[in-house]
C-alpha positions as CSV (number, residue, x, y, z in Angstrom):
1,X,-45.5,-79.6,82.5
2,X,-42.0,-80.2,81.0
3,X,-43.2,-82.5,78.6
4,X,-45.4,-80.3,76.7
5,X,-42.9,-77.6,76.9
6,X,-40.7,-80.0,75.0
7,X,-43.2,-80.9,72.9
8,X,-44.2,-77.4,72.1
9,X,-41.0,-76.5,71.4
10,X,-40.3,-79.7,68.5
11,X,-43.4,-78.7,67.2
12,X,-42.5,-75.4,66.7
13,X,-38.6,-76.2,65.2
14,X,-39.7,-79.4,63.5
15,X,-42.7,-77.7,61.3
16,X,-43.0,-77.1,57.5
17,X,-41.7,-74.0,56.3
18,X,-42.8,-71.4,54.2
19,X,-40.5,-69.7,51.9
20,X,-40.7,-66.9,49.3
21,X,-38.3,-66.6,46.8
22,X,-38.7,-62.6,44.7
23,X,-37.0,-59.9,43.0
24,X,-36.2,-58.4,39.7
25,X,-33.0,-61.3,39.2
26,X,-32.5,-64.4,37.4
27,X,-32.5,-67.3,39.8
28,X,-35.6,-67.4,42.0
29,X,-36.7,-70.8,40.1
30,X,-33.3,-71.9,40.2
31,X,-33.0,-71.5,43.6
32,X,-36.0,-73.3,44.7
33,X,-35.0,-76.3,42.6
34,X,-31.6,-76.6,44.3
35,X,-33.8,-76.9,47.4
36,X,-35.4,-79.2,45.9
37,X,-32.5,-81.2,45.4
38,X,-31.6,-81.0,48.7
39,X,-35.0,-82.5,49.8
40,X,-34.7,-85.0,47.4
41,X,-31.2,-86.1,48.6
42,X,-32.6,-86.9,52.1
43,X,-35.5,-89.2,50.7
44,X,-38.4,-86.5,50.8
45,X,-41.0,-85.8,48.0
46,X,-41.1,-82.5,45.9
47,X,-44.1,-81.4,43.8
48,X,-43.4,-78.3,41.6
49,X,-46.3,-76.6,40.1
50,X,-45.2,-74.0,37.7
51,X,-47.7,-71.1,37.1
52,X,-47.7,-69.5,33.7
53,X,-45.0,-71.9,32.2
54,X,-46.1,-74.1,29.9
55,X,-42.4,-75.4,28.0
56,X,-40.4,-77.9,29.0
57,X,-38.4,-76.7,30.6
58,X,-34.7,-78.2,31.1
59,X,-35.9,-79.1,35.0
60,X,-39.3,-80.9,34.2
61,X,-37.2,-83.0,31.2
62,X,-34.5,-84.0,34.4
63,X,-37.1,-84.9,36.6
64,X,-39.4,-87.0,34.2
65,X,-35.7,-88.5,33.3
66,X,-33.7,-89.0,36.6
67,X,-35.7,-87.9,39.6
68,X,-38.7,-89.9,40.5
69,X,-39.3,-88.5,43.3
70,X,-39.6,-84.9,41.9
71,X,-43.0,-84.6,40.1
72,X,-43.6,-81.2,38.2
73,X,-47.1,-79.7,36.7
74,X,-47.2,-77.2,34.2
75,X,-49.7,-74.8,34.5
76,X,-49.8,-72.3,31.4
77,X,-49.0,-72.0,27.9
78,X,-45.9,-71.5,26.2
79,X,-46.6,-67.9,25.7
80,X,-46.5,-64.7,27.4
81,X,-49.8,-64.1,29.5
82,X,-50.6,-59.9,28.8
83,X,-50.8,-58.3,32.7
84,X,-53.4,-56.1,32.1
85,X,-55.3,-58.4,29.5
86,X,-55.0,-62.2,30.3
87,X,-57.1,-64.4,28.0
88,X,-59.4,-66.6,29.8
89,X,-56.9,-69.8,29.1
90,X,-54.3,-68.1,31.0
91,X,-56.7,-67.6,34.3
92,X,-58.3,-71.1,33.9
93,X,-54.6,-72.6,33.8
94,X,-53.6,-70.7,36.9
95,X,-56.7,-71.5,38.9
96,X,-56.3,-75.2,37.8
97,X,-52.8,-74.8,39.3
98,X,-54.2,-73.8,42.8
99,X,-56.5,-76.2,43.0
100,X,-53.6,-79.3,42.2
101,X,-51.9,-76.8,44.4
102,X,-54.3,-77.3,47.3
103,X,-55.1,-80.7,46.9
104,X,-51.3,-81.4,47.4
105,X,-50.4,-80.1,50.2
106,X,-53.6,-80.7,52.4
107,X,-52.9,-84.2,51.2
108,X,-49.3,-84.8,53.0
109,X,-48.4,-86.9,49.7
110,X,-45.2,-84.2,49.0
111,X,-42.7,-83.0,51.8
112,X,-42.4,-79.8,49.8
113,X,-44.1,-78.0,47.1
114,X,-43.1,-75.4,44.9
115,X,-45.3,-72.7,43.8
116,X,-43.2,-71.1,40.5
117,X,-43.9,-68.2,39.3
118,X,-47.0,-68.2,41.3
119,X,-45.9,-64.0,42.8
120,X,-46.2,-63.2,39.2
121,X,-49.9,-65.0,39.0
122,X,-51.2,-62.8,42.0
123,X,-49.7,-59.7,40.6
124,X,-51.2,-60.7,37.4
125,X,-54.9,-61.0,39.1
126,X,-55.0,-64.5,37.7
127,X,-55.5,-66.6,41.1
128,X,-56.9,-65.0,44.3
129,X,-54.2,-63.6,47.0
130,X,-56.8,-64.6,49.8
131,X,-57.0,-68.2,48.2
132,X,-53.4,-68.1,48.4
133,X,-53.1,-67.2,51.9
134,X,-55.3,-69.5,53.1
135,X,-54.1,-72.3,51.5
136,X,-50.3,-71.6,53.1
137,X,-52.3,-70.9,56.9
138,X,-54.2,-74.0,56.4
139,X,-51.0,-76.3,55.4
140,X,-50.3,-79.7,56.9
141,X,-47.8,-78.6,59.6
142,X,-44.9,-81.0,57.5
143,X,-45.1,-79.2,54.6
144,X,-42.6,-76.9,53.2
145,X,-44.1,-74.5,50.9
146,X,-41.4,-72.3,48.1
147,X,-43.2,-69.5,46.3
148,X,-41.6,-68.2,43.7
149,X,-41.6,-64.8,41.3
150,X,-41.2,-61.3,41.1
151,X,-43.6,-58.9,43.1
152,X,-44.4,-61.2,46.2
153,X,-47.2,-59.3,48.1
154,X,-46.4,-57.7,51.8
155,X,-48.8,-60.1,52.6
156,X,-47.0,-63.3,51.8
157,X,-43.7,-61.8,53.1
158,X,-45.6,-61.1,56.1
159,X,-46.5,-64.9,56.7
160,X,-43.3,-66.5,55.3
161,X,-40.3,-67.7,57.7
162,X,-37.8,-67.1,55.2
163,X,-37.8,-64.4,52.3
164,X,-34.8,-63.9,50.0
165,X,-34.6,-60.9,47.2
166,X,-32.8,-62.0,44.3
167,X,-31.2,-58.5,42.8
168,X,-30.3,-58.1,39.0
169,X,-27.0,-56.4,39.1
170,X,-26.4,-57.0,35.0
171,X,-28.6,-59.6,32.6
172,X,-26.8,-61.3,29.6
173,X,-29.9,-60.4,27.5
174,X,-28.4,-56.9,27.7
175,X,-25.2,-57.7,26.0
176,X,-27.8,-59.3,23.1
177,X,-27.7,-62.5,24.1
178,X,-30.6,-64.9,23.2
179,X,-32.2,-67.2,25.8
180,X,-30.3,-70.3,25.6
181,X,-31.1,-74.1,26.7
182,X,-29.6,-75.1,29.6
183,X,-29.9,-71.2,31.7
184,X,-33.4,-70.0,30.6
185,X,-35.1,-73.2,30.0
């Protein structure tokens, strides 16, 4: 009887996490690739799929360059995807990003995996938020799962273990300041 007790209880403290990373201020990306880092420093293997990004971006350069065991997957164009009017390109990317998505974590190949920008996708309409939830409930139990983006849904807040708001207090693109390598990209 004590043994399962035990058991129970490492299962439950020892399982992946799920973690959602929203708000209106810079950093949520950032954020979940210093986590990544951290997983990376103890051995583990990350897989970031980035929704609706399609440049290469400064952390997709590092990781083809210096981090083999970060692997990243671009999932959009390098243009803005219109909220209220996607073009068919933008939804194909984005349902082609579940679906490596999916296949990644019920595979147990990563230790973590990133969704970026993926709150913006849903809110979007491009990928389904049952699809989404069902793919996080149905998750390996050793899988940590980031999402990423502005607007998260009550419903993924509702399910994650660990939800941080990232606030914008003041933007350097207010002062006129142009997106710059290196903090945007």
């Amino acid at each position: 009887m004590t043994e399962n007790i035990i058991e129970e209880t490492l299962a439950k403290y020892s399982r992946g996490l799920v973690i959602v990373l929203t708000g209106d201020g810079k950093g949520k990306t950032t954020a979940a690739l210093g986590q990544a880092l951290r997983a990376l420093g103890h051995g583990l293997k990350v897989l970031v799929v980035q929704f609706m990004k399609g440049k290469k971006y400064g952390e997709v350069l590092a990781a083809e360059k210096y981090l083999p065991n970060l692997t990243t997957l671009q999932c959009g164009l390098d243009s803005f995807v219109m909220k209220n009017n996607p073009a068919p390109v933008d939804i194909e990317l984005a349902r082609q990003g579940l679906n490596l998505a999916k296949k990644a974590i019920s595979s147990s190949e990563y230790n973590m995996v990133i969704l970026d920008e993926i709150n913006v996708a849903l809110d979007f309409k491009l990928i389904s938020l049952e699809d989404v939830l069902e793919m996080i409930k149905n998750r390996p139990s050793n899988v940590d799962v980031i999402l990423t983006g502005r607007y998260a849904p009550p419903e993924i807040i509702e399910i994650a273990d660990t939800v941080s708001e990232v606030k914008e207090i003041k933007h350097h693109y207010a002062k006129g300041f142009k997106e710059r390598a290196g903090i945007e990209f």
